[in-house]
FISE-425662 format. One record per atom (N, C-alpha, C): x, y, z; residue in one letter. Coordinates in steps of 0.2 Angstrom, whole numbers. Layout:
N
@xx:X yy:Y zz:Z aa:a
...
END
This chain:
142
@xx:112 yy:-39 zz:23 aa:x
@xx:114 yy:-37 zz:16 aa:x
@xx:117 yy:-30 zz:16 aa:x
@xx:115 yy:-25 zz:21 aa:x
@xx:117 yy:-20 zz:21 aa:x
@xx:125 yy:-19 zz:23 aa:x
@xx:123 yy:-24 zz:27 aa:x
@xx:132 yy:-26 zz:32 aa:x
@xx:137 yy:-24 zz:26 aa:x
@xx:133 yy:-29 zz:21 aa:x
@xx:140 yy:-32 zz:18 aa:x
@xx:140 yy:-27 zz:12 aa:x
@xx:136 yy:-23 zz:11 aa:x
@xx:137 yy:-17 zz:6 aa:x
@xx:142 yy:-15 zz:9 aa:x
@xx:139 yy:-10 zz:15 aa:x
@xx:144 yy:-5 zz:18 aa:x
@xx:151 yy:-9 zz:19 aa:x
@xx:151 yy:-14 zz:20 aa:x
@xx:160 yy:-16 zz:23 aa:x
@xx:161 yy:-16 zz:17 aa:x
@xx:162 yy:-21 zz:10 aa:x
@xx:163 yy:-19 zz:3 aa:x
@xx:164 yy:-11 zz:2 aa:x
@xx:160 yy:-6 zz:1 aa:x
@xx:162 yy:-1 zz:-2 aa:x
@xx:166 yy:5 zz:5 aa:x
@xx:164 yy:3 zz:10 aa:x
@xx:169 yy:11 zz:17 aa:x
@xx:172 yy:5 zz:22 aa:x
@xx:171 yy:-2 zz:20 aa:x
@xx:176 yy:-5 zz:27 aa:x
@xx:183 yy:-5 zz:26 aa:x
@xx:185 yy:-4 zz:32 aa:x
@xx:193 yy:-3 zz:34 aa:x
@xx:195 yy:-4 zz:39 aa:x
@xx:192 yy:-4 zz:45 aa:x
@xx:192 yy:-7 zz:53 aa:x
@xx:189 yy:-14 zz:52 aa:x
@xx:192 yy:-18 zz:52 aa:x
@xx:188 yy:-24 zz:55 aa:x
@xx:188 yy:-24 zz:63 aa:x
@xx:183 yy:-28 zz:64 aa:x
@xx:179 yy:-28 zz:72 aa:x
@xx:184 yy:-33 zz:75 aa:x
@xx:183 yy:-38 zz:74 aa:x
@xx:187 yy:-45 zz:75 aa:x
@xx:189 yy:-50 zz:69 aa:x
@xx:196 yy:-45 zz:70 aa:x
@xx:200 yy:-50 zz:63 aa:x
@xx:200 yy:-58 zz:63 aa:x
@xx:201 yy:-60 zz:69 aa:x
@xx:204 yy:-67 zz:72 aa:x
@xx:196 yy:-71 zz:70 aa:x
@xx:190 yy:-67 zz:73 aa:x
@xx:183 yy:-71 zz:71 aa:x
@xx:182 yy:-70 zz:64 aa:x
@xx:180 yy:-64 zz:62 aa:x
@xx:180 yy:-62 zz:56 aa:x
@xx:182 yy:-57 zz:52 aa:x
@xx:185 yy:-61 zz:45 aa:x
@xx:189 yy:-56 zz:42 aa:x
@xx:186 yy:-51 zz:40 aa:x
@xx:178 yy:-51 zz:37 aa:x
@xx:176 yy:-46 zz:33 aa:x
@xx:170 yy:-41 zz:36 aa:x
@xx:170 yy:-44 zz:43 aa:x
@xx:165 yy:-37 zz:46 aa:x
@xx:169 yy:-32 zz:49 aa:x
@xx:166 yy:-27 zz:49 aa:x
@xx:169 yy:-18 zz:48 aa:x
@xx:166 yy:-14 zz:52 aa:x
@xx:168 yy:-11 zz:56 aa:x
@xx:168 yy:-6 zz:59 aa:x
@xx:162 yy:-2 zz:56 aa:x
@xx:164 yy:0 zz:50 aa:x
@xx:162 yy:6 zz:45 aa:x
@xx:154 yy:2 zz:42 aa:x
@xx:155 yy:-5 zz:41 aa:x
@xx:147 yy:-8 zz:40 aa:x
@xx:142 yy:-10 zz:44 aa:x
@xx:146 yy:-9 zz:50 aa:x
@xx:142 yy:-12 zz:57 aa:x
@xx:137 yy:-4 zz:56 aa:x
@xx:141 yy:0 zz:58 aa:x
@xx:137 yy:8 zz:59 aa:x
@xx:134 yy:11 zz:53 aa:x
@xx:135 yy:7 zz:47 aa:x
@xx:133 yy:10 zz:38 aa:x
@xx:127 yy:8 zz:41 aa:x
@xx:126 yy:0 zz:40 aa:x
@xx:120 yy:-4 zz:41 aa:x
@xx:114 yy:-2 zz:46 aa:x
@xx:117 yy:-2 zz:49 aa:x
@xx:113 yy:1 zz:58 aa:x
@xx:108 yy:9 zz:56 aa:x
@xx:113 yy:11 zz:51 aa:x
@xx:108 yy:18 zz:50 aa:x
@xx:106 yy:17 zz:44 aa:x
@xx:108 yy:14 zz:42 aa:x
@xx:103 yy:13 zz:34 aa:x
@xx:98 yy:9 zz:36 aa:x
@xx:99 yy:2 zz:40 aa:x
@xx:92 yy:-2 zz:41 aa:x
@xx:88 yy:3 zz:48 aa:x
@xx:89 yy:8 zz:52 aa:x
@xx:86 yy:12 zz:55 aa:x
@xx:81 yy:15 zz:51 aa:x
@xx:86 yy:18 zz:46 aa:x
@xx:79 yy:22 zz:41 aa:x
@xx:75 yy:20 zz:37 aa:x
@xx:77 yy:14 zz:34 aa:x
@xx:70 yy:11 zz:32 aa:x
@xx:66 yy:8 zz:38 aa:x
@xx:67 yy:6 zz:42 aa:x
@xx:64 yy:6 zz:47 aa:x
@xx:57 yy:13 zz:48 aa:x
@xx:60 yy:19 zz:48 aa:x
@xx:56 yy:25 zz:50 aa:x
@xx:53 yy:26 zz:43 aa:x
@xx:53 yy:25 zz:37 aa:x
@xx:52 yy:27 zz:32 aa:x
@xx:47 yy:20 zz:30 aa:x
@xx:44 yy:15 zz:35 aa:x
@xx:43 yy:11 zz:34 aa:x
@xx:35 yy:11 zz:37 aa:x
@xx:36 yy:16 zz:43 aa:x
@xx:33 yy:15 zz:48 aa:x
@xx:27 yy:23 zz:46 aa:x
@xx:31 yy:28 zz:45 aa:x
@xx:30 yy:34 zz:41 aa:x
@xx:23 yy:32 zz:33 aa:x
@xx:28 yy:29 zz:29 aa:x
@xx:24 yy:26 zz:22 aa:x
@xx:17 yy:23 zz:24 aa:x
@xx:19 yy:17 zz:29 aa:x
@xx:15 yy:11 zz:29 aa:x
@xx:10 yy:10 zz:33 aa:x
@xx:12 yy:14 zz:41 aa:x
@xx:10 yy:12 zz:47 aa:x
@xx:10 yy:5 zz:52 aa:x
@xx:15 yy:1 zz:48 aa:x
@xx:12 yy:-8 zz:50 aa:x
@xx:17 yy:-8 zz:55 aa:x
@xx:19 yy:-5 zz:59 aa:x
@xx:21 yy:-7 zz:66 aa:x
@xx:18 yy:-4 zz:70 aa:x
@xx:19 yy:-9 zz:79 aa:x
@xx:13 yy:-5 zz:85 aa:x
@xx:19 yy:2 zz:87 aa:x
@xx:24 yy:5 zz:82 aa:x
@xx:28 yy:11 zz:83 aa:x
@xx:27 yy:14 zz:81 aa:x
@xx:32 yy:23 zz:85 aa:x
@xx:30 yy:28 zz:84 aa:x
@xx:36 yy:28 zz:78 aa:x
@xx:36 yy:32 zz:73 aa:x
@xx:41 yy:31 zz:68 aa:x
@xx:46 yy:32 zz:71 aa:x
@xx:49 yy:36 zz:77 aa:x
@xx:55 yy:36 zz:79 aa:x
@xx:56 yy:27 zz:83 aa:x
@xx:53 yy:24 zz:86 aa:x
@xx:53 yy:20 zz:89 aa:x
@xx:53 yy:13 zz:84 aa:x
@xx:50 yy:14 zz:79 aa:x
@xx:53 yy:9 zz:72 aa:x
@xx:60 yy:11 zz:72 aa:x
@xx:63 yy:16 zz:72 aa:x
@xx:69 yy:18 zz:70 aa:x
@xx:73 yy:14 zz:75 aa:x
@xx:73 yy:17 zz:80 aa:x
@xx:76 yy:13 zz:86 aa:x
@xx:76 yy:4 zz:86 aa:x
@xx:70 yy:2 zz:85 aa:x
@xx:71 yy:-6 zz:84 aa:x
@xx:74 yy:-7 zz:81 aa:x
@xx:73 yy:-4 zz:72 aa:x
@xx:76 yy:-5 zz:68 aa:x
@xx:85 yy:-5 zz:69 aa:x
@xx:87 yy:0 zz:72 aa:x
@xx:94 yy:0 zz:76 aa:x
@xx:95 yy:-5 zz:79 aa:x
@xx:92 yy:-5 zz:83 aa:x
@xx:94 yy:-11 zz:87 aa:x
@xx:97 yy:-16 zz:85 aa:x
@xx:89 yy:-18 zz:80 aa:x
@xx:90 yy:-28 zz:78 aa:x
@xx:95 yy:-27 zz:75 aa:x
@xx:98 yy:-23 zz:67 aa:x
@xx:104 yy:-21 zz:67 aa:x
@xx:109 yy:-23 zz:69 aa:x
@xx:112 yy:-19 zz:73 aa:x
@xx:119 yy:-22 zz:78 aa:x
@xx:117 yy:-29 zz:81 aa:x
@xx:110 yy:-30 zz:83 aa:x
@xx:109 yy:-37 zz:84 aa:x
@xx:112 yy:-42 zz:82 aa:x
@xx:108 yy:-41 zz:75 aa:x
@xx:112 yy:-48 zz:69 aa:x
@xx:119 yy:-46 zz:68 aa:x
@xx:121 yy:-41 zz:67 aa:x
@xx:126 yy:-40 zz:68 aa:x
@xx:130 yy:-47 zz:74 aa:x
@xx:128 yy:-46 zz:80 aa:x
@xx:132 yy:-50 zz:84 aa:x
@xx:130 yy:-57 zz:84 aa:x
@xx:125 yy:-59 zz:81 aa:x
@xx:124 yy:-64 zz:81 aa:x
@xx:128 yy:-66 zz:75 aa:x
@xx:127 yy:-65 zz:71 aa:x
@xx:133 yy:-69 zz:65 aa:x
@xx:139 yy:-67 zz:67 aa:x
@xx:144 yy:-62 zz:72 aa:x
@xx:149 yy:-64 zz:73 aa:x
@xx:151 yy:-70 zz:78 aa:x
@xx:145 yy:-71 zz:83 aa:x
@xx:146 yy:-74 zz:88 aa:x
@xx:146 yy:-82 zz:85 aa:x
@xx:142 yy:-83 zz:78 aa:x
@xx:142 yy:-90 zz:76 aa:x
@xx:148 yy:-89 zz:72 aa:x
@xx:151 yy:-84 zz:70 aa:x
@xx:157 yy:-85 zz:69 aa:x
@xx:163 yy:-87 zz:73 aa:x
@xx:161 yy:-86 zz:78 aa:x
@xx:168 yy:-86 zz:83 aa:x
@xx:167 yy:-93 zz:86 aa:x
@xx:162 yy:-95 zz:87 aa:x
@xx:159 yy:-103 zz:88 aa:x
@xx:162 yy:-108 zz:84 aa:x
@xx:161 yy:-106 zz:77 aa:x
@xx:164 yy:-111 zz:69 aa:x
@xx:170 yy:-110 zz:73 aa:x
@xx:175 yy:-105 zz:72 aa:x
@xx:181 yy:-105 zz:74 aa:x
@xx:184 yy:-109 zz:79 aa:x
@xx:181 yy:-109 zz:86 aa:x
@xx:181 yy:-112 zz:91 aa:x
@xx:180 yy:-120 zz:89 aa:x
@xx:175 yy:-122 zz:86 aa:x
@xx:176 yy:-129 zz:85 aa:x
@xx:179 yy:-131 zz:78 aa:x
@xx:182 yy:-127 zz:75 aa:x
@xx:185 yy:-130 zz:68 aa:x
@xx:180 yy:-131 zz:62 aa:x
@xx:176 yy:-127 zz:62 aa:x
@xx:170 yy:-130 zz:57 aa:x
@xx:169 yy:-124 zz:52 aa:x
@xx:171 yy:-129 zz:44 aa:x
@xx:171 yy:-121 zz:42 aa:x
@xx:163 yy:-118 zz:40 aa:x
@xx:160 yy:-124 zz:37 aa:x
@xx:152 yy:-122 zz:38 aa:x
@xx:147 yy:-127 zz:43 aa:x
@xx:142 yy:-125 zz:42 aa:x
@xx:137 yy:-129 zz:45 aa:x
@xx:132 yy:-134 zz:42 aa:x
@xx:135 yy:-135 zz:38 aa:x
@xx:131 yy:-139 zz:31 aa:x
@xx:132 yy:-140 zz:25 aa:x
@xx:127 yy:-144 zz:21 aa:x
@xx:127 yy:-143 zz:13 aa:x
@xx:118 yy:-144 zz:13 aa:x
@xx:116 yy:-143 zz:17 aa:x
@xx:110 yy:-148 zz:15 aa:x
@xx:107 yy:-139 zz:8 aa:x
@xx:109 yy:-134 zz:9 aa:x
@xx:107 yy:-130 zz:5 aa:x
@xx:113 yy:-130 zz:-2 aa:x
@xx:112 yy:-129 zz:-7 aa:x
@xx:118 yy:-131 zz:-11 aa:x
@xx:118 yy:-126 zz:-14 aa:x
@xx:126 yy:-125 zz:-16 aa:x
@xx:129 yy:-117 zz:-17 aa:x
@xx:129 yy:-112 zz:-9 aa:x
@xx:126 yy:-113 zz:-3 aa:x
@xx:126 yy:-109 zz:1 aa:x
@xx:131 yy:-114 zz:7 aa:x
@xx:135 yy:-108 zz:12 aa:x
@xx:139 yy:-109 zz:16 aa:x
@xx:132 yy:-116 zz:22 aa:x
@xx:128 yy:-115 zz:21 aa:x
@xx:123 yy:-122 zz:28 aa:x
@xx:117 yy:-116 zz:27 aa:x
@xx:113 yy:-121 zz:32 aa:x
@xx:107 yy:-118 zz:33 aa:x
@xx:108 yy:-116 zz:41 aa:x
@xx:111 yy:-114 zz:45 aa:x
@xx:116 yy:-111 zz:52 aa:x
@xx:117 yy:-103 zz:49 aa:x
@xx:121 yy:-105 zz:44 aa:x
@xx:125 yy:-98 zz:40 aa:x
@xx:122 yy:-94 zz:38 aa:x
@xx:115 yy:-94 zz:35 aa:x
@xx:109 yy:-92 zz:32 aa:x
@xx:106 yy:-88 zz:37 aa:x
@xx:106 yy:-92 zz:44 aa:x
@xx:100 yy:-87 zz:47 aa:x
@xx:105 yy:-85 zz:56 aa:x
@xx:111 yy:-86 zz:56 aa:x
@xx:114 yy:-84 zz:60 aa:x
@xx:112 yy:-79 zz:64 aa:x
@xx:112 yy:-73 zz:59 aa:x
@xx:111 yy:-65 zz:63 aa:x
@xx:103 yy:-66 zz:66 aa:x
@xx:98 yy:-73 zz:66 aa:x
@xx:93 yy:-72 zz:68 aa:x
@xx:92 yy:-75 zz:75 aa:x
@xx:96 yy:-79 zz:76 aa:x
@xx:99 yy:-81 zz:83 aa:x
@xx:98 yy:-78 zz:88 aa:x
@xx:102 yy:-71 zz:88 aa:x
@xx:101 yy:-64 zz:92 aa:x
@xx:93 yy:-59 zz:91 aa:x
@xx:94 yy:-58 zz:85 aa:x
@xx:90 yy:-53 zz:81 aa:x
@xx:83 yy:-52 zz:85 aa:x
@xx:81 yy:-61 zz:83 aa:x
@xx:74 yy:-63 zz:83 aa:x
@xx:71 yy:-62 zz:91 aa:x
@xx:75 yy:-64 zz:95 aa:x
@xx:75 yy:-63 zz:102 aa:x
@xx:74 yy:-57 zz:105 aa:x
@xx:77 yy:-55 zz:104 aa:x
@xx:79 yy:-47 zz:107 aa:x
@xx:73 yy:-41 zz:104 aa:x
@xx:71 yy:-44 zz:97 aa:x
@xx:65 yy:-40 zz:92 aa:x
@xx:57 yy:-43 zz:98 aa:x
@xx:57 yy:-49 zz:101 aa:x
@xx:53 yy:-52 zz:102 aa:x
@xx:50 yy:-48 zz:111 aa:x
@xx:58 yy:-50 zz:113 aa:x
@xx:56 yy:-45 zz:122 aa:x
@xx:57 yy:-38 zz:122 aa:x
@xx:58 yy:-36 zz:114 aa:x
@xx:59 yy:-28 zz:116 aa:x
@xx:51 yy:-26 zz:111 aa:x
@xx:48 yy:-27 zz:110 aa:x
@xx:43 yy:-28 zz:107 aa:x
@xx:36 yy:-28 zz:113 aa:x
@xx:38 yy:-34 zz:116 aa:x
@xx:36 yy:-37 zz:121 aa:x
@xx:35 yy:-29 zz:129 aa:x
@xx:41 yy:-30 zz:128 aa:x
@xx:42 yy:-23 zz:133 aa:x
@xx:38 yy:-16 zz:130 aa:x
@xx:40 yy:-14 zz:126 aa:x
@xx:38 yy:-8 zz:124 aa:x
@xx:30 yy:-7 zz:121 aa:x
@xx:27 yy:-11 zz:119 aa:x
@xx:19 yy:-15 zz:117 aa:x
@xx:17 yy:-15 zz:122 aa:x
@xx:19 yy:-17 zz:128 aa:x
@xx:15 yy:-21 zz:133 aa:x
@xx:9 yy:-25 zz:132 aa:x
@xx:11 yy:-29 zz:126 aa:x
@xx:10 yy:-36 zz:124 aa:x
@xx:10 yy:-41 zz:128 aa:x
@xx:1 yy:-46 zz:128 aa:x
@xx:2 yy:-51 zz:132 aa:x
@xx:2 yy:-57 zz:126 aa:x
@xx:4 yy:-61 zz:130 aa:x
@xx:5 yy:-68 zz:126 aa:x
@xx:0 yy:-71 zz:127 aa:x
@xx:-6 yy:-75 zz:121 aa:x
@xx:-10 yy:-78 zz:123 aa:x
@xx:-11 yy:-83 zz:120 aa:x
@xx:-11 yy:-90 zz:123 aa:x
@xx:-13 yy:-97 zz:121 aa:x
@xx:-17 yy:-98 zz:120 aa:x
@xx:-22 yy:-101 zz:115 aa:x
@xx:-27 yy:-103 zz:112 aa:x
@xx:-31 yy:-106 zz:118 aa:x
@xx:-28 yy:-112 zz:122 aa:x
@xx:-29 yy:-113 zz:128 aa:x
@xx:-32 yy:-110 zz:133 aa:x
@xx:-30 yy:-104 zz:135 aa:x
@xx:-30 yy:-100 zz:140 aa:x
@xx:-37 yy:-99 zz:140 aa:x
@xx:-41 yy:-99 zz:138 aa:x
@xx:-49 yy:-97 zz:138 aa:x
@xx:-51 yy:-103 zz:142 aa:x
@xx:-50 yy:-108 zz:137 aa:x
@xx:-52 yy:-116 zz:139 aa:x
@xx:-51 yy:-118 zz:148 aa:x
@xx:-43 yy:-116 zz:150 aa:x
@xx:-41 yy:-117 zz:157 aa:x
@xx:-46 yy:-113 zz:161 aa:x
@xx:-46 yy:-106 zz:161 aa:x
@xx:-48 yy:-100 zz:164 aa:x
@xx:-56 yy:-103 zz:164 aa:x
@xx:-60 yy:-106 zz:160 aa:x
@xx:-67 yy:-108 zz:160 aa:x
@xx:-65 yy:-116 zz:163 aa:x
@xx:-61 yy:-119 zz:166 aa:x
@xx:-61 yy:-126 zz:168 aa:x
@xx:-60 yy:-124 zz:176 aa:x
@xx:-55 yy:-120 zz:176 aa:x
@xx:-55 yy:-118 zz:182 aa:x
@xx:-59 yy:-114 zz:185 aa:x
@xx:-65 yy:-110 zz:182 aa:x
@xx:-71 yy:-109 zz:185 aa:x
@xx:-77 yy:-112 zz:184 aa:x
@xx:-76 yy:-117 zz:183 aa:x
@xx:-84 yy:-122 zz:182 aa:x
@xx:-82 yy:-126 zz:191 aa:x
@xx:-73 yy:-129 zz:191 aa:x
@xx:-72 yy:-133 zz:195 aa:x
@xx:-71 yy:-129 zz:203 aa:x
@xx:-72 yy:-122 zz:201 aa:x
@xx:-72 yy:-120 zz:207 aa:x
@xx:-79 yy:-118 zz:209 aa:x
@xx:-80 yy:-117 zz:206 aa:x
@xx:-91 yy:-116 zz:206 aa:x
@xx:-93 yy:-121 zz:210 aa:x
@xx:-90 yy:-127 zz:207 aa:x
@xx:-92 yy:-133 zz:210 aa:x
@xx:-90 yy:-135 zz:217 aa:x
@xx:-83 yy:-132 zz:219 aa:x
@xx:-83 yy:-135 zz:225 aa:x
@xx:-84 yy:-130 zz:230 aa:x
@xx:-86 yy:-123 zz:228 aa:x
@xx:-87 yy:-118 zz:233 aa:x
@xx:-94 yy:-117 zz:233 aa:x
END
């Protein structure tokens, strides 16, 4: 949402005319620091990330240019195959592809840099159950 403020009111470079007519130079970097700061002013107010408020900031950057690519790269994809939306099953909206596009990237990259920076482990509800099946069955044969 932010993209498309900044492109509307300061675009004038577009990134890739040929993929997309309306993203902007000037809204790619609006966004990026605007969704930055709420990000820090997010984390400052609230406390509900495992981040230092500069390091909210920094994600917050990140995912930013993220979606950013990600909605131009299913741009350039629609283009590539001739498709000009991805749907109707939502009505009045370009598909339900078109909707969550920039999450493509976003999501991914929020996930392993998260993952990275937390040093977060992933745990399977399962993994108790295994971990106790593989020491009952080794008890027994040792």
């Amino acid at each position: 949402m932010l993209h498309f403020v900044w492109d509307r009111l300061f675009g004038r470079h577009l990134i890739a005319p040929a993929v997309n007519a309306t993203k902007t130079w000037e809204g790619l970097i609006g966004a990026a620091c605007c969704t930055s700061l709420v990000g820090m002013l997010i984390e400052i107010a609230l406390g509900v990330t495992p981040f230092t408020w500069y390091g909210a900031g920094f994600m917050a950057l990140i995912i930013s240019a993220m979606a950013s690519s990600g909605s131009m790269t299913m741009s350039a994809i629609k283009r590539d195959r001739g498709v000009k939306e991805y749907g109707t099953l939502v009505l009045g909206h370009a598909g339900v592809l078109d909707r969550i596009d920039s999450l493509c990237f976003a999501a991914p990259i929020f996930f392993h840099l998260t993952r990275f920076f937390t040093n977060a482990e992933i745990r399977l509800n399962t993994a108790p159950i295994v971990n106790d099946t593989v020491a009952s069955v080794s008890s027994m044969v040792f």
